[in-house]
C-alpha positions in Angstrom: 0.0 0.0 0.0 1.6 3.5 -1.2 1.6 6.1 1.1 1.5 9.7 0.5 4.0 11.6 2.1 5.0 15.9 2.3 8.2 15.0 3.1 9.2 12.4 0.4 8.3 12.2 -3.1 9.9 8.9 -4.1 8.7 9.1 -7.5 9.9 12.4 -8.1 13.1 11.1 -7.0 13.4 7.7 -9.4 12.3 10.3 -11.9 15.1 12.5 -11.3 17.3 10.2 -11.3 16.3 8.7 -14.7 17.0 12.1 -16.0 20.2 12.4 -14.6 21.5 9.3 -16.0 19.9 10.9 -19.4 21.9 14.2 -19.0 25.2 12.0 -18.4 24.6 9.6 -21.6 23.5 12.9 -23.5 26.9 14.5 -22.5 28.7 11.4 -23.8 27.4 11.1 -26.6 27.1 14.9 -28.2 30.8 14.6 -27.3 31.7 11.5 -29.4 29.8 13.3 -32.0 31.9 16.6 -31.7 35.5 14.6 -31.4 34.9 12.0 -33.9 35.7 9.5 -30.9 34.4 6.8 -28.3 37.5 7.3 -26.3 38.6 10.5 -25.4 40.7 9.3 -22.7 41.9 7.2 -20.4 38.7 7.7 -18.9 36.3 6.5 -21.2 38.6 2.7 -21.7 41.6 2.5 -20.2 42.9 -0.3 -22.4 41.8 0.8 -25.4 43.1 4.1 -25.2 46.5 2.8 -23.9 47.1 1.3 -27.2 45.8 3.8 -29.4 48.3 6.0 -27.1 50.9 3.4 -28.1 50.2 3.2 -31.7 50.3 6.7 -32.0 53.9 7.2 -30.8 54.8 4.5 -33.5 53.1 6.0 -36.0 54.6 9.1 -35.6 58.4 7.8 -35.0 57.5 6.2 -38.7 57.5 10.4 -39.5 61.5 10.4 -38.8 61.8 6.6 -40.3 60.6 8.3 -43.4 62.8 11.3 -43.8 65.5 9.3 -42.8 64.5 7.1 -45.9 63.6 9.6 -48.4 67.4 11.8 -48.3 69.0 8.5 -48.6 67.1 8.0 -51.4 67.6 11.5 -52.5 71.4 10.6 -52.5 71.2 7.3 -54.3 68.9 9.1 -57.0 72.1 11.9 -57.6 74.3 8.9 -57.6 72.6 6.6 -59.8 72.2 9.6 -62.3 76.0 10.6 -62.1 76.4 6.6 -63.0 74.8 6.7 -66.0 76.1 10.0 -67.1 80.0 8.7 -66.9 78.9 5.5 -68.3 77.3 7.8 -71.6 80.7 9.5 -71.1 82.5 6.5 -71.0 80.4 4.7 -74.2 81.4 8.2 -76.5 84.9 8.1 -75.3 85.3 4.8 -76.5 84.1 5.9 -79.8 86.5 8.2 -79.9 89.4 6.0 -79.0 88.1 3.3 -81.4 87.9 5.7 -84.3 91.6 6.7 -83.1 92.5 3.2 -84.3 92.6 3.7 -87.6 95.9 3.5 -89.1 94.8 6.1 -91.7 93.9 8.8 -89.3 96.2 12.0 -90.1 98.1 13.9 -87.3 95.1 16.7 -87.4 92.7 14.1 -86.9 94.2 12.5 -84.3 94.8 15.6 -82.6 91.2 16.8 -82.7 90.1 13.0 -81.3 92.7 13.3 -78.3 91.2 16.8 -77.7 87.9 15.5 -77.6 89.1 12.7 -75.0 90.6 15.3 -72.7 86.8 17.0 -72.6 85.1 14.1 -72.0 87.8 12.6 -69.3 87.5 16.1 -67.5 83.4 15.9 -67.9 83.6 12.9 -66.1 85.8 14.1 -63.5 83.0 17.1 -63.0 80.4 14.4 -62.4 82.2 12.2 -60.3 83.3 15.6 -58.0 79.6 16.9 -58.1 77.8 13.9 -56.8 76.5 14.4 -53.7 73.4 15.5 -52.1 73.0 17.3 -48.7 76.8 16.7 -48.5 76.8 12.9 -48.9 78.4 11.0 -51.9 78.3 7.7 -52.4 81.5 8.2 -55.3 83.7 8.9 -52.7 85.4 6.3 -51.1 86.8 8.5 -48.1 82.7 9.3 -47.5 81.2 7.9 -44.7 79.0 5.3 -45.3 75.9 6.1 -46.3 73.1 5.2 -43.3 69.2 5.4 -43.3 66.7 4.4 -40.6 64.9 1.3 -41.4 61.8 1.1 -38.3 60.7 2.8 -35.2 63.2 0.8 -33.1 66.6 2.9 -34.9 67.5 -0.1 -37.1 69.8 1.3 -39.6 71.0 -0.2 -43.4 74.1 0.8 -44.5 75.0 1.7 -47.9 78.9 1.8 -48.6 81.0 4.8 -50.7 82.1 3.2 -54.0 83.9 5.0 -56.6 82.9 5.4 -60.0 86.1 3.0 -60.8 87.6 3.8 -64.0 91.1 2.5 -65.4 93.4 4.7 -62.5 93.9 7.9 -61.2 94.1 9.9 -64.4 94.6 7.6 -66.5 91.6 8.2 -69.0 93.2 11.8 -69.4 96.3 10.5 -69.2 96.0 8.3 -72.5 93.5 11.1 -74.0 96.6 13.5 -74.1 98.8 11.4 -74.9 96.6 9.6 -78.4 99.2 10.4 -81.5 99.2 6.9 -82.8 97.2 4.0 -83.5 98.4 1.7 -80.8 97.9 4.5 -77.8 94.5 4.9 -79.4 93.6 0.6 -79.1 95.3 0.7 -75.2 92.7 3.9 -74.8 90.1 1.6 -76.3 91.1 -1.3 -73.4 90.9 0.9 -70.8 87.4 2.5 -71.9 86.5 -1.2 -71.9 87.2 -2.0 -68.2 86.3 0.9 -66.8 82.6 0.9 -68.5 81.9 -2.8 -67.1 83.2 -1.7 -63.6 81.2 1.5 -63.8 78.1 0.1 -65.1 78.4 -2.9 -62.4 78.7 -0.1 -59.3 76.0 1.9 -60.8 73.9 -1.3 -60.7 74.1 -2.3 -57.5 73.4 1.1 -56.4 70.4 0.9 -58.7 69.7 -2.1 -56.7 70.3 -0.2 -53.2 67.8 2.7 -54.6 64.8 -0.1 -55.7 65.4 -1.4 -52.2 65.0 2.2 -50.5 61.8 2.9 -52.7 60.1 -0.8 -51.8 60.8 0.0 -48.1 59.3 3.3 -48.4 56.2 2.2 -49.8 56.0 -0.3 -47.1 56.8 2.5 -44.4 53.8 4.3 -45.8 51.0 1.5 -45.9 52.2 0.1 -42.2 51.3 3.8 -40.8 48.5 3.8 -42.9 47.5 0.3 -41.2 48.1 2.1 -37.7 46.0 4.9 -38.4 43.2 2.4 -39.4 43.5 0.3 -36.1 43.4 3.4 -34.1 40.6 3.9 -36.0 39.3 1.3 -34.9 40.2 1.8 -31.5 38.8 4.7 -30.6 36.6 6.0 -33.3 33.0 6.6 -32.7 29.9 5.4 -35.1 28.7 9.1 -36.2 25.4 7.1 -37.6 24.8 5.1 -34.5 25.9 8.0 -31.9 23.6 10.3 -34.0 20.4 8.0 -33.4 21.5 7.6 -30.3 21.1 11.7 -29.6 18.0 11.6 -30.8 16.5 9.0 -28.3 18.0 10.7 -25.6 16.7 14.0 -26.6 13.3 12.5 -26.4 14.3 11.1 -23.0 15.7 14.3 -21.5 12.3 15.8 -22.6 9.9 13.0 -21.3 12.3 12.8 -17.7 11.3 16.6 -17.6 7.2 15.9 -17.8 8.0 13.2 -15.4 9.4 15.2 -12.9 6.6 17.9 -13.1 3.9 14.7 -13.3 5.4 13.4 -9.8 5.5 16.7 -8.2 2.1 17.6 -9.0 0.9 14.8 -6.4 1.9 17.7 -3.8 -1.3 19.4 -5.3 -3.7 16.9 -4.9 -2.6 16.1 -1.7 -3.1 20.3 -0.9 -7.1 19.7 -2.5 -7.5 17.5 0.4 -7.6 20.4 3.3 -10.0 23.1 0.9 
């Protein structure tokens, strides 16, 4: 049997309560609309957010992983280039020194050939001098090795200086000056011959080093894209779902309101009682 009571209004109370707990899941869920997230904080799921909060610092030490990959490859690319530009060098010097060969070349000729040699030795020595980016050559052999981050834990791959070899200090320019006959002209012609397959075997395997670089980038830049994705996942709210969940509050707040006022108006019937 209910009683009714001045001093306590029980179902005003449940009913204020109810709309309490309305305000509090109204709160929580006009601010997962507004952020874009279900977890906030610590707060809202501790273990969840702890490894969004650890993804994220991966994620972002993947920022440095990346720069670190993209000058090396920056410096293999200028590398690789000055490669193929000696080897062309190389290819149109041996051209020259093959047309040198011939026993019917006059003196004028031959002169005009060596000349040409000289320019083209000294071209390549431009190149060779001139190929480095940020101050790091790879045709240096006195360089320092050439060092890029690989992950977030400061693993490290190493690419070694290698020269452009050709056929000894000077000796291209050497042999250049010094083309007045037919035989200098076929020992210029052997020497072109080693020093192209040496060049064009370095170039390669830094060709090689700079596929290597660009396949690891690409896999740098779909792993972070993965973590963004799981801490999506994570911590992300469901816009569509928290939406249609606003809406039913709003409707709750307003009928928790009418309640209220409904259980409080009891205080006026029990007032008709004394007229």
């Amino acid at each position: 049997m209910s009683t009714n009571s001045i001093n306590t209004n029980y179902t005003a109370q449940i009913a204020l309560q109810t709309l309490n707990k309305t305000l509090t899941d109204l709160n929580s869920t006009q601010n997962q609309i507004s952020t874009g997230r279900a977890v906030n904080g610590p707060g809202d799921n501790a273990s969840a957010w702890s490894i969004a909060q650890q993804q994220r610092g991966v994620a972002t030490q993947l920022d440095s992983v990346t720069a670190s990959l993209q000058r090396a490859q920056s410096t293999l690319d200028v590398t690789v280039s000055a490669g193929q530009t000696v080897s062309d060098l190389l290819n149109q010097i041996k051209s020259k020194a093959l047309a040198g060969a011939d026993t019917g070349l006059s003196t004028t000729d031959r002169a005009s050939l060596a000349s040409d040699v000289s320019s083209l030795v000294q071209q390549i020595q431009r190149v060779v001098t001139d190929a480095n980016f940020n101050g790091a050559s790879l045709v240096n052999t006195a360089a320092l090795p050439l060092a890029t981050l690989t992950d977030a834990n400061a693993s490290v791959f190493t690419i070694q200086p290698n020269s452009l070899t050709l056929a000894g200090p000077n000796v291209l320019l050497t042999a250049g000056s010094t083309f007045a006959t037919a035989t200098q002209a076929n020992a210029l012609l052997s020497l072109v011959n080693s020093s192209i397959t040496n060049v064009n075997a370095t170039v390669a395997n830094f060709g090689a080093d700079a596929s290597a670089i660009t396949s690891h980038l690409n896999f740098v830049s779909k792993f972070q894209d993965t973590l963004t994705q799981n801490i999506g996942n994570l911590v992300d709210a469901d816009i569509a779902k928290e939406s249609a969940a606003l809406t039913a509050l709003q409707v709750k707040q307003q009928l928790g309101v009418q309640t209220i006022g409904i259980a409080n108006s009891t205080r006026t019937t029990l007032l008709g009682l004394f007229r």
